[in-house]
C-alpha positions in Angstrom: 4.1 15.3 -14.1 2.4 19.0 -14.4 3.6 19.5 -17.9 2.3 15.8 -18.8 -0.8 16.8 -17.3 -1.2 20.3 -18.9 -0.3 18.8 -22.5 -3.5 18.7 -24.9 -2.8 15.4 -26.4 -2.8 13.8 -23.2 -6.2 15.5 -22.4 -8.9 12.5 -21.2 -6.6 9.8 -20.8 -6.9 7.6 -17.3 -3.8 7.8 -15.6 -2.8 4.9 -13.4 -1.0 5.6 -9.9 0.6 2.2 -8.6 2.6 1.8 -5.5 3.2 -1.6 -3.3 3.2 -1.7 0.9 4.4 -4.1 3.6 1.4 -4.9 5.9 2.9 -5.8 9.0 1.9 -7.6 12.9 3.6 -6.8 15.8 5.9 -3.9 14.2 9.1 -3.0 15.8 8.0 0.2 17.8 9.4 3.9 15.6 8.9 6.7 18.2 9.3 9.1 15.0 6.3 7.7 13.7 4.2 5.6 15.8 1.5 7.4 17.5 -0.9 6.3 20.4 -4.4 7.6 20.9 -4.7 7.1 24.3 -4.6 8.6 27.9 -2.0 5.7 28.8 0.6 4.3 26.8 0.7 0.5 26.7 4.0 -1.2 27.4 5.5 -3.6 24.7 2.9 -3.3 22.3 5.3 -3.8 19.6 7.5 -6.3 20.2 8.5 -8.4 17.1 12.1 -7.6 15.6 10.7 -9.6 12.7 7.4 -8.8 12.6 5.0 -11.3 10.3 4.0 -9.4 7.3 3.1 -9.3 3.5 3.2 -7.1 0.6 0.5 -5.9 -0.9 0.3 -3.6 -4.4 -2.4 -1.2 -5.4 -3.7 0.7 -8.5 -6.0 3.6 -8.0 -6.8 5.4 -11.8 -7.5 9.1 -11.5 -11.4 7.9 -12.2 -11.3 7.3 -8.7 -11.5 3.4 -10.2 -9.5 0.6 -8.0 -7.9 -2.5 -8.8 -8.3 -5.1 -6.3 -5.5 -5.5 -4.1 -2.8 -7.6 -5.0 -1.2 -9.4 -2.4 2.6 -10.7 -3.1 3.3 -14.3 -1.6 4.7 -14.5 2.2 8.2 -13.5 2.5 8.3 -13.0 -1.4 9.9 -10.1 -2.4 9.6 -8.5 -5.6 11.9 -8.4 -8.4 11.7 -7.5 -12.2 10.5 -10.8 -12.8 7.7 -11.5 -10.4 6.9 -8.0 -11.0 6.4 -8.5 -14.2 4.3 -11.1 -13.8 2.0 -9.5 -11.8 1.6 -6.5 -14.8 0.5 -9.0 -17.1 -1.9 -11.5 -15.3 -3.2 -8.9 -13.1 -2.6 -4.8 -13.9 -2.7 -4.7 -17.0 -6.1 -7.1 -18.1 -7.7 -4.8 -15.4 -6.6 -1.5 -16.7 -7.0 -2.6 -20.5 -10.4 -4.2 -19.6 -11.7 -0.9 -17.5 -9.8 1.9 -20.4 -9.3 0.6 -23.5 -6.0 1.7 -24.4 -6.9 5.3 -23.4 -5.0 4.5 -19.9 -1.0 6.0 -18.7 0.6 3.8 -16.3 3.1 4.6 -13.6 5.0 4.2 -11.1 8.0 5.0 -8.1 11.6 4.5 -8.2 11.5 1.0 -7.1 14.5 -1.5 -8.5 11.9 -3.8 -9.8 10.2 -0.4 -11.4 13.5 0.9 -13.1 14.5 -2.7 -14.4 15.5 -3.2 -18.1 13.3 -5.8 -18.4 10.3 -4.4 -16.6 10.4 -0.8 -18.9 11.0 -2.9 -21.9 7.6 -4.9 -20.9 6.1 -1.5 -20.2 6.2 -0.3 -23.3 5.8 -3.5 -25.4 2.4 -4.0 -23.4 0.9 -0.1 -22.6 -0.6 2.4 -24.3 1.5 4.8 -22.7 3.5 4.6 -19.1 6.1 7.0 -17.6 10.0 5.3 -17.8 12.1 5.2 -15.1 13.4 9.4 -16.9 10.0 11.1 -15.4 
């Protein structure tokens, strides 16, 4: 990532972060990572073993500019397909709509992320976008 962002000919372009989160109710309580800010600690707070919930996927550009949130169906998961689906009605109108073609999208190491199908829409459909080798 440095040595993209040190290169010249990459100088002014918008780069694209893109990540996707479960919101969840009623969690299953993690003593690792659930904290209280409190002077008591309130008994079964989080109760649910399968706690109601849905997925939501942002874009932030390094302009500081955001795409609206994108929220994924109940219970839907994503997969190469739906994914894709959201790039091309949603991400990618916004980011080509917002940069031009002067944008670099990316991503994590999700399944639906690495998928042949989804890096083959990637670069069919983006300026420029780091593959599932950066």
């Amino acid at each position: 990532m440095l040595n993209f962002l040190k290169n010249n000919k990459n100088k002014g372009k918008v780069i694209l972060f893109s990540d996707e989160k479960i919101l969840t109710i009623n969690a299953v309580f993690n003593p690792q990572n659930d904290r209280y800010i409190s002077s008591t600690i309130p008994e079964n707070v989080f109760c649910t073993k399968q706690p109601a919930g849905t997925m939501v996927l942002g874009v932030v550009a390094s302009t500081g500019d955001m795409c609206l949130p994108i929220f994924v169906e109940h219970k839907e998961r994503l997969n190469s397909k739906s994914y894709i689906d959201l790039l091309q009605n949603k991400v990618i109108p916004w980011a080509k709509d917002k940069f031009g073609d002067n944008f670099v999208f990316t991503q994590d190491g999700a399944p639906c992320h690495t998928a042949k199908a989804t890096q083959q829409f990637l670069a069919e459909n983006c300026p420029e976008f780091w593959d599932k080798t950066m």
